[in-house]
Every structure is written in C-alpha cells, then in structure tokens.
C-alpha angles and dihedrals in degrees: 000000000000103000113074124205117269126230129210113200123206132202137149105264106161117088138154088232109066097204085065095048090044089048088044084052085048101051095037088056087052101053086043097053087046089063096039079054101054089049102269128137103231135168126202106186080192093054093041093037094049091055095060099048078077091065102044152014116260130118127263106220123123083250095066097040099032090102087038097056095035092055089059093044090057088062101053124092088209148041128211118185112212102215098212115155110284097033092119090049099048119104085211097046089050093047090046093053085041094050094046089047093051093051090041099257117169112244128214122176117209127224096215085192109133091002100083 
C-alpha cells in the first residue's frame, strides 16, 4: 500500500498572551516534525496556518479556520490530540474531537510530557 494513513493533529493554539500562542506553534512543530520524522504523514493546521499569518493579513480564530481545518480533518484517517495546556478548554480542539468521533475516526490523545 502506497498511501499511508494521514494524521490531523489538535491542539489549542488561540490565546490573549502571544508568547503562549508562539510556544504552543513551537511545540506543535516540533511534535509534527517528530512524526514526519518517523515516517508519518502527519498535518498541524496550527503549524501550516501559523506560517501563513506571516503572509497575510486574516485572523486566527477557530471561526475563520473552522472550514479550513475541517476540510483537512476530513481527510485524515486519525486524529491526535496534542494535550498542551489549554486543550480541554479550546472550542477547536472540542469541535475536531466531535467531528472525528461523528465520522468514526479513531481518537488518540497525546501526553506532550517530555516531548515540548
């Protein structure tokens, strides 16, 4: 089989102190490359996403990438959820689990101890 499963990674991003949304980018790239690493195909909207505020002006609240994000999780075959501080609190976090769950995705939460 050529085609390996995709996974969509979630984890809160949004905050009112930028150091904490730029060291949730940061540790999110870094899980993400692990798995690209290990040989995964693996997609962060928060590590792609990030990246292009950068490039233009949009906002980066849930409401503006919901459909974006949607769209890739659709796409994926799993979903990891990246527990940072804050992922029990996040609206996206809570739709993405809801929406794997709904189409039968398997969910797998992620202990980020000792990984950021």
């Amino acid at each position: 089989d050529i085609m390996s499963k995709i996974i969509y990674i979630a984890n809160p991003y949004s905050d009112k102190d930028d150091e904490v949304v730029e060291k949730r980018y940061e540790d999110t790239a870094k899980y993400t490359a692990k798995l690209v690493a290990e040989g995964h195909v693996a997609f962060s909207p928060i590590v792609y996403g990030h990246t292009l505020l950068n490039y233009a002006t949009m906002p980066s609240d849930w409401e503006f990438w919901q459909n974006f994000c949607n769209s890739f999780l659709l796409k994926s075959d799993e979903l990891h959820v990246y527990m940072l501080d804050g992922w029990d609190d996040s609206i996206g976090v809570k739709a993405e689990i809801e929406l794997a769950k709904k189409h039968d995705m398997p969910v797998k939460y992620i202990d980020c101890s000792g990984l950021t």
